[in-house]
N, C-alpha and C positions, 0 to 999 in steps of 0.2 A: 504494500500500500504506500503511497506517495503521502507526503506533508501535506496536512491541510489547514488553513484557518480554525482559527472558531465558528466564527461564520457561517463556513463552509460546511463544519461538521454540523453548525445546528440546521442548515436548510437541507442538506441530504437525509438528515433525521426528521423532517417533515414539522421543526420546532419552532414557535416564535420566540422572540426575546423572552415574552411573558412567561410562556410555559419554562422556560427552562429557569425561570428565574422562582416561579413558584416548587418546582422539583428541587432547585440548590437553596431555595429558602434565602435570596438574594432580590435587592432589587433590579426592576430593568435597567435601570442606568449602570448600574454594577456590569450587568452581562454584555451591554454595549461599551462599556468603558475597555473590559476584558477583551471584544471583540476587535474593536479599534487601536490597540495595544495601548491606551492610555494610562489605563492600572494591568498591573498582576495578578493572578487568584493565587491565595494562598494554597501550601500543599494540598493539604483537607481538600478546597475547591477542584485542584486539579485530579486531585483521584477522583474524587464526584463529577470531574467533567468525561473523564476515562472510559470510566463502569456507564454514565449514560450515553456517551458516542459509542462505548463500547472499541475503542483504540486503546492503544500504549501511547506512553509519553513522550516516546519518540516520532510517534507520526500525529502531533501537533506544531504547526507552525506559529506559535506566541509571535503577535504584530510587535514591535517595540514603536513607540511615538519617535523616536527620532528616524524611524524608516516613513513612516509618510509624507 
């Protein structure tokens, strides 16, 4: 499997920001911040983001703000 977004992983997994923000018990802005590489998700969130894309930690591409 190739590197994907967050993004990416929540629209192939058929998710809005909402939804997945309700599953990580996060707000939307948290999940778009995440998305947009503005913030980090802490470990905890990154495993929880894992187990719901169902990926390893190596096939996410984390944006960093100083790439856009």
């Amino acid at each position: 499997m190739q590197k994907m977004t967050l993004k990416a992983l929540r629209v192939n997994a058929g998710l809005t920001q909402k939804e997945v923000a309700e599953k990580l018990k996060k707000s939307n802005k948290t999940i778009g911040n995440w998305e947009n590489g503005i913030s980090f998700p802490e470990p905890a969130d990154i495993d929880a983001l894992c187990d719901l894309y169902n990926v390893s930690y190596d096939n996410i591409n984390f944006l960093h703000s100083d790439s856009l």
